[in-house]
Every structure is written in structure tokens, then in C-alpha cells.
C-alpha positions in Angstrom: 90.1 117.6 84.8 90.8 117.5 88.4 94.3 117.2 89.8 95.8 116.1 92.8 98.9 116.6 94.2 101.3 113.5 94.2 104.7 115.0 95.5 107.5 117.2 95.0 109.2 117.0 91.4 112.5 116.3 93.9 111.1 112.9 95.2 110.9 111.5 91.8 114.2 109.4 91.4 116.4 109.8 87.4 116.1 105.8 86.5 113.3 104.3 88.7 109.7 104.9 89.4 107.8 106.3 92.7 104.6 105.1 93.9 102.3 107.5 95.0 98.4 107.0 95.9 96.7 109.5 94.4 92.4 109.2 95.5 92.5 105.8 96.1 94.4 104.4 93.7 98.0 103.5 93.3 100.3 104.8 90.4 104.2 105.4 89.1 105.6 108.8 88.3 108.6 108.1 86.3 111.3 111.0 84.9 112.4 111.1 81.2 114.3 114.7 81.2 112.1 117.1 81.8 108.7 114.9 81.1 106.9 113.6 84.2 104.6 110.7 83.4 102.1 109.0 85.9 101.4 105.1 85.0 98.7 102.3 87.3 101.7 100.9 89.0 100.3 97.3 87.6 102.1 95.1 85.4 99.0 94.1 82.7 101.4 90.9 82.4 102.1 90.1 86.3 100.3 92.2 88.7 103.2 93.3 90.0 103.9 97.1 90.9 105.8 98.8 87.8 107.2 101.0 90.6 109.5 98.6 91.7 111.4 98.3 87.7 113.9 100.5 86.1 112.9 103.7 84.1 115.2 104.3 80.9 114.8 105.0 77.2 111.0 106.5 78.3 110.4 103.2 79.4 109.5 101.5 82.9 110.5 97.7 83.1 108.7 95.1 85.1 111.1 93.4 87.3 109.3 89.9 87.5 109.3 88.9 83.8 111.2 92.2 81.7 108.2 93.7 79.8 108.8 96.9 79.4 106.0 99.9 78.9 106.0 102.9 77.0 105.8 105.8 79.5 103.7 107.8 77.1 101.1 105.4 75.9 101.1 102.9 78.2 101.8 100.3 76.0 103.9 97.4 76.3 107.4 97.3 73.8 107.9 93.5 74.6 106.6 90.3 75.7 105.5 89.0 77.9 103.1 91.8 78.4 100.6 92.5 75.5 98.1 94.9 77.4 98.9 98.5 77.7 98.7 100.0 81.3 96.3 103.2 82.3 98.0 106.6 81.9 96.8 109.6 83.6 97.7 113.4 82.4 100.6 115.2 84.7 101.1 118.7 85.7 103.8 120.4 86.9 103.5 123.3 89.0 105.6 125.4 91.5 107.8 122.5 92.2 104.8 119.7 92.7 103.9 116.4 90.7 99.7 117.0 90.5 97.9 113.9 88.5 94.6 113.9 87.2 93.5 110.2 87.7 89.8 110.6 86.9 91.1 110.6 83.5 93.1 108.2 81.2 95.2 109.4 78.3 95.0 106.1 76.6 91.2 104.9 77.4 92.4 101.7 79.3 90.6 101.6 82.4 92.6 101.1 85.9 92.5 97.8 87.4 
């Protein structure tokens, strides 16, 4: 696995995602408690960034249609969506967000 760092643990808001790019590609660290989770900021549904939705519940809802993803699995809790997003592994260290996005939790490949 190969980390790199994405922010500071600060930057990441209580009840809405941050985009970060992390090599090259574009994803959403989203809070639940203590649990960071890193997401493709891509609606499977929309193409829309995830980022710009409302994290609660361990969710992150798309603000064009309302599907709502699972910010563990990737996977969509409602329609419209029916594709899960890619998730990426997360460590917290010293105060900094680092995210490993060589590698996908869930096996869905980043768009």
C-alpha cells in the first residue's frame, strides 16, 4: 500500500465532504465520529461530485438526484443510484488524512 497525504484531519468538515486530489485522481473524505473515509467523488448515478452532498448517518448524499452511498462500502442505500462508488483505505497519522488510492476496498474500479 502506498499512501499519500490528503490534508489535515481539521480540514475535514462534521456533515459534508472535502475534495481532495490525491495522484491524479479526485476523491471525498467524509467524517463519521472518529472514522475518516475516502470515496471517488463521482456519483455512479450522475457524474456529479459526491463532495458537494451532505454526509450523515455514515452516508454521503448526491445533491442532483438524493442517492445516497454507504461511506464504508461504497454502495448506494437508494435509488436512483444502483452502482457502488470506489473506496480507498485511510490512515490517520499525527494529525494528517493519508489515502492509499492505488487500492480499492470494494474492487470497483475508479472512473
Amino acid at each position: 500500500m502506498t499512501f499519500h497525504r490528503a490534508c489535515a484531519l481539521t480540514e475535514i468538515p462534521e456533515d459534508e465532504g472535502l475534495a481532495v486530489d490525491v495522484e491524479e485522481l479526485t476523491v471525498v473524505l467524509a467524517r463519521n465520529g472518529e472514522e475518516v473515509y475516502a470515496l471517488q467523488d463521482l456519483c455512479s448515478h450522475a457524474a456529479v461530485p459526491l463532495s458537494e452532498g451532505e454526509v450523515a448517518d455514515c452516508q454521503i448524499e448526491c445533491w442532483l438526484h438524493g442517492s445516497m452511498f454507504d461511506l464504508r462500502t461504497g454502495k448506494p442505500t437508494n435509488l436512483p443510484a444502483t452502482e457502488p462508488v470506489a473506496t480507498f483505505p485511510v490512515d490517520v497519522r499525527d494529525g494528517d488524512v493519508y489515502v492509499d488510492v492505488d487500492t480499492t476496498l470494494n474492487g470497483v474500479t475508479p472512473a
